[in-house]
C-alpha positions in Angstrom: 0.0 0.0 0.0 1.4 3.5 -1.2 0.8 5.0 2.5 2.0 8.4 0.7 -1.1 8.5 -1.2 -3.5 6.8 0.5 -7.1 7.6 0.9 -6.7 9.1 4.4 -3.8 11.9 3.5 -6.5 12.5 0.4 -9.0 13.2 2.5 -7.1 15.1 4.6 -6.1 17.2 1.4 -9.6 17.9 0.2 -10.6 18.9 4.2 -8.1 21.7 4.0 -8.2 22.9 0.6 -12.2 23.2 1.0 -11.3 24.6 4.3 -9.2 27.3 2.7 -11.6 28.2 -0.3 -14.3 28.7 2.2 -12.3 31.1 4.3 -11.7 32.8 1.1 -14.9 32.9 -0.3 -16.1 34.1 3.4 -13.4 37.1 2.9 -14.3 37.8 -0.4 -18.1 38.2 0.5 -17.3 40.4 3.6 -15.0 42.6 1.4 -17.7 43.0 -1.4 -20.4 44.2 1.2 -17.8 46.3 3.0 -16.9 48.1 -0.8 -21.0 48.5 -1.2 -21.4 50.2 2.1 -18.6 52.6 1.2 -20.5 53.4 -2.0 -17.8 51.9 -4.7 -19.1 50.9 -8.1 -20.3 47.5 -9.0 -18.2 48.0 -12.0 -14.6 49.0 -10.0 -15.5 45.5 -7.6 -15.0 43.6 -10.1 -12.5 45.1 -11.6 -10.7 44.6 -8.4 -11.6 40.9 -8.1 -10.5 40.0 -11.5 -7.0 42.0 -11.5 -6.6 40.2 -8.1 -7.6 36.7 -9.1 -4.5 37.4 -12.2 -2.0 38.7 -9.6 -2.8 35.5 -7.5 -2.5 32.6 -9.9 0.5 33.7 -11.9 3.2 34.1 -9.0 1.1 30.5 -7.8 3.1 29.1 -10.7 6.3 28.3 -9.1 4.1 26.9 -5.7 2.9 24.4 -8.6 6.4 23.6 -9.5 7.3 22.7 -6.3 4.6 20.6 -5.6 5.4 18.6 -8.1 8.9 18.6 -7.4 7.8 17.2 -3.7 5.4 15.1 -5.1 7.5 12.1 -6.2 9.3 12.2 -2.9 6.2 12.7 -0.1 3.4 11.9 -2.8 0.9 14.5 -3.6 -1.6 15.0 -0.9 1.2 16.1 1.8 2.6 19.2 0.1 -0.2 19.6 -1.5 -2.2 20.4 2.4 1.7 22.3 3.1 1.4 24.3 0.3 -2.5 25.1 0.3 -1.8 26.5 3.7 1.3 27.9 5.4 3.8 26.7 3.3 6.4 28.4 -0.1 8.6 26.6 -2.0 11.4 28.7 -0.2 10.9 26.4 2.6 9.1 23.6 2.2 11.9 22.6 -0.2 14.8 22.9 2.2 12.4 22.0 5.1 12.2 18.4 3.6 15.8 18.1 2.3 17.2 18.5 5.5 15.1 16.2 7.2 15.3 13.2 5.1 19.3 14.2 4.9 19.2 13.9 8.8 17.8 10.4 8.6 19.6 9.1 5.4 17.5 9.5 3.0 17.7 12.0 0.0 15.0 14.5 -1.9 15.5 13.0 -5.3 13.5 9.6 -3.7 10.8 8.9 -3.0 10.3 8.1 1.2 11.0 4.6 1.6 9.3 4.2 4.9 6.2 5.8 7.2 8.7 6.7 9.9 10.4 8.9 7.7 7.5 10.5 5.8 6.1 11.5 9.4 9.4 12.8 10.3 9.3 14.9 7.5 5.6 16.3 7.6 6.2 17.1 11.5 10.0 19.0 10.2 7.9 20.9 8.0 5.2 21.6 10.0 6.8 22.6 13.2 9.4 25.0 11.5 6.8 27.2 9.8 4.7 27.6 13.0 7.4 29.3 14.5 6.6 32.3 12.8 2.8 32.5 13.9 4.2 32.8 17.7 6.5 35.0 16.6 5.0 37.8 14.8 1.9 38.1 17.2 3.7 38.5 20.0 7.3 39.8 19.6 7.3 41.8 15.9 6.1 45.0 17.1 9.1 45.1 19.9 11.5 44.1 17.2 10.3 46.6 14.6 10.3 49.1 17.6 14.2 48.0 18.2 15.2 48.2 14.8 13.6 51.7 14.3 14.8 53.0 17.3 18.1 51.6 15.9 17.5 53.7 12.2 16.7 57.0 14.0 19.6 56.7 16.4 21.6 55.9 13.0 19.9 55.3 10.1 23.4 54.0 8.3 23.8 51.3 10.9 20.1 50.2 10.9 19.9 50.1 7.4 23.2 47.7 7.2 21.7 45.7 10.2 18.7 45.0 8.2 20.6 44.2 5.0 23.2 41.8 7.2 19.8 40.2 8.1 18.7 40.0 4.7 21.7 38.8 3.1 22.4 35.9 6.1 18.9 34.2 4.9 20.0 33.9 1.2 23.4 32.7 2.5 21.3 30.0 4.3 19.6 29.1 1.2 22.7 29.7 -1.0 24.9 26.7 0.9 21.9 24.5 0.3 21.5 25.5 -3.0 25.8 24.5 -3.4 25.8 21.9 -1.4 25.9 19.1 -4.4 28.5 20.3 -6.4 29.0 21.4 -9.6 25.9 20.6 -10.7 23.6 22.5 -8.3 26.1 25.9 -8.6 25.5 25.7 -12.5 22.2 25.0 -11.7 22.1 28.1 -9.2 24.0 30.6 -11.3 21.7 30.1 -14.4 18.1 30.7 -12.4 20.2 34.0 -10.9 20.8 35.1 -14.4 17.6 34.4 -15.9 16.1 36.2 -12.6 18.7 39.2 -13.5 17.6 39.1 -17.2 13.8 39.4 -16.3 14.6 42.2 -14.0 16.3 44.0 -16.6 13.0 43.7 -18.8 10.8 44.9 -15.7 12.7 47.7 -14.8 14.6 49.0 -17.7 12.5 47.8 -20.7 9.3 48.0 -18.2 7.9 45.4 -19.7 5.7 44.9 -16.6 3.4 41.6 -17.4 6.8 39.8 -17.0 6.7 40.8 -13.2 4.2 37.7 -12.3 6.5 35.4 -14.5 9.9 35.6 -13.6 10.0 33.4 -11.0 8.6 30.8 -12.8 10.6 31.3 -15.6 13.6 31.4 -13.9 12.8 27.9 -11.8 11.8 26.5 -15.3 14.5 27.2 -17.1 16.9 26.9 -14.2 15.6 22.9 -14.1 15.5 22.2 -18.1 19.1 23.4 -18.6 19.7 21.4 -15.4 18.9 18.2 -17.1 21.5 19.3 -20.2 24.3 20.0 -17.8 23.4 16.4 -16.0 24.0 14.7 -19.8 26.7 17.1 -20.2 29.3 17.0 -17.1 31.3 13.8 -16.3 29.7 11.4 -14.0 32.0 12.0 -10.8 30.7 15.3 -11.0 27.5 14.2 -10.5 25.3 14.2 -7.5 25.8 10.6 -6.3 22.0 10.2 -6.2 21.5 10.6 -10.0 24.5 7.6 -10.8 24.6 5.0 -8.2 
C-alpha cells in the first residue's frame, strides 16, 4: 500500500483545501459588502476581483512547481495540504531536504518508509509555525528595536537590516551548493535568468513579465539542469542521479 497516497492523506487534502476556499470565499463576500457600504461601483469591484484573481494565480506558478517537485518524494496530498496552507517553496523545499538528509535518505527519492514521511511532515510543519508565535507577539518590539536603531543611525540600521537580509539567502545559497557542480551551475543560471527578467521589468518596463519571472527562472533553471546532468562527467554528479 502506497501509505503516501492513500485515501486518508487525500481526504485530509480535500478537508483543508475546501477549508481554505471557504475562508476565502467568506473574505471575499465580507469585502464585497464592505466596498458597497462605502459606496464603490459595481463595476470598480469587479475590476478589483478579476485583476486580483491574475496577480494571484500567476506568481502560484512556481508553488505548482514545487509541488510537483515534492510530489515524487512525499506523494501529492502532503505538500499539496503544506502548500494550500502555510507553506512556499522557499521552505518547504529545504524544510524536507534537511530532514530526510538527517535520517539518510535524500529528496530525489521517493520516502522509503512511514517513519520517515512522518518525520518529514512534522520537520515541515513545526518549523513554519514558529513564525505564527512570533510575529503576534514579539514583531512590534523588534520593529520598535530596529527603528529605534535607524533613528539613532539610520546608516547602521539600514546595514543591520541588510546583514539580516543577506544571512537568509546565504542560508539558502549553501543548500543550493551543497551538491557540487551541478547545483552551482544550476544556481547561477536561475540567478541570471532572474537578473535578465529584472532587466525587462525595470529597464524595458515590460511589466506583465513581473508575475512570470519566477517561474521562468525555476523553469528554465531545471531544463538546462537536465542538459548539464548529460553534459558534465559522472564524478561530477550528484551521487544520487549515478549510483
Amino acid at each position: 500500500m502506497d501509505f503516501k497516497n492513500s485515501l486518508f492523506m487525500y481526504l485530509l487534502g480535500i478537508l483543508v483545501g475546501a477549508f481554505v476556499i471557504a475562508q476565502s470565499l467568506y473574505f471575499l463576500v465580507k469585502a464585497v459588502r464592505r466596498g458597497r457600504q462605502l459606496g464603490i461601483s459595481g463595476a470598480v469591484i469587479r475590476r478589483t476581483i478579476t485583476s486580483s484573481a491574475v496577480f494571484a494565480v500567476l506568481p502560484s506558478v512556481s508553488i505548482l512547481l514545487g509541488l510537483i517537485t515534492l510530489s515524487n518524494t512525499l506523494g501529492l496530498p502532503l505538500p499539496w495540504i503544506r502548500l494550500s496552507v502555510l507553506g512556499a517553496v522557499t521552505y518547504e523545499l529545504p524544510a524536507a531536504t534537511v530532514a530526510l538528509n538527517a535520517i539518510g535518505e535524500s529528496i530525489a527519492a521517493p520516502v522509503s518508509s512511514p517513519a520517515a514521511f512522518n518525520t518529514v511532515a512534522w520537520v515541515m510543519t513545526l518549523g513554519c509555525i514558529t513564525p505564527l508565535i512570533i510575529i503576534p507577539l514579539f514583531l512590534k518590539k523588534i520593529l520598535g528595536g530596529v527603528n529605534n536603531l535607524r533613528k539613532k543611525d539610520s546608516h547602521w540600521g539600514d546595514l543591520f537590516l541588510t546583514a539580516m537580509f543577506l544571512g537568509m539567502i546565504s542560508a539558502f545559497l549553501g543548500m543550493g551548493i551543497s551538491d557540487g557542480l551541478l547545483s552551482i551551475l544550476t544556481l547561477l543560471t536561475s540567478a541570471a535568468l532572474m537578473g535578465i527578467c529584472g532587466i525587462f521589468v525595470k529597464v524595458k518596463k515590460v511589466k506583465w513579465l513581473e508575475n512570470f519571472a519566477l517561474p521562468i527562472s525555476m523553469l528554465g533553471a531545471m531544463a538546462l539542469a537536465i542538459l548539464y546532468a548529460n553534459l558534465l562527467p559522472a564524478h561530477l554528479l550528484p551521487a544520487a542521479l549515478w549510483d
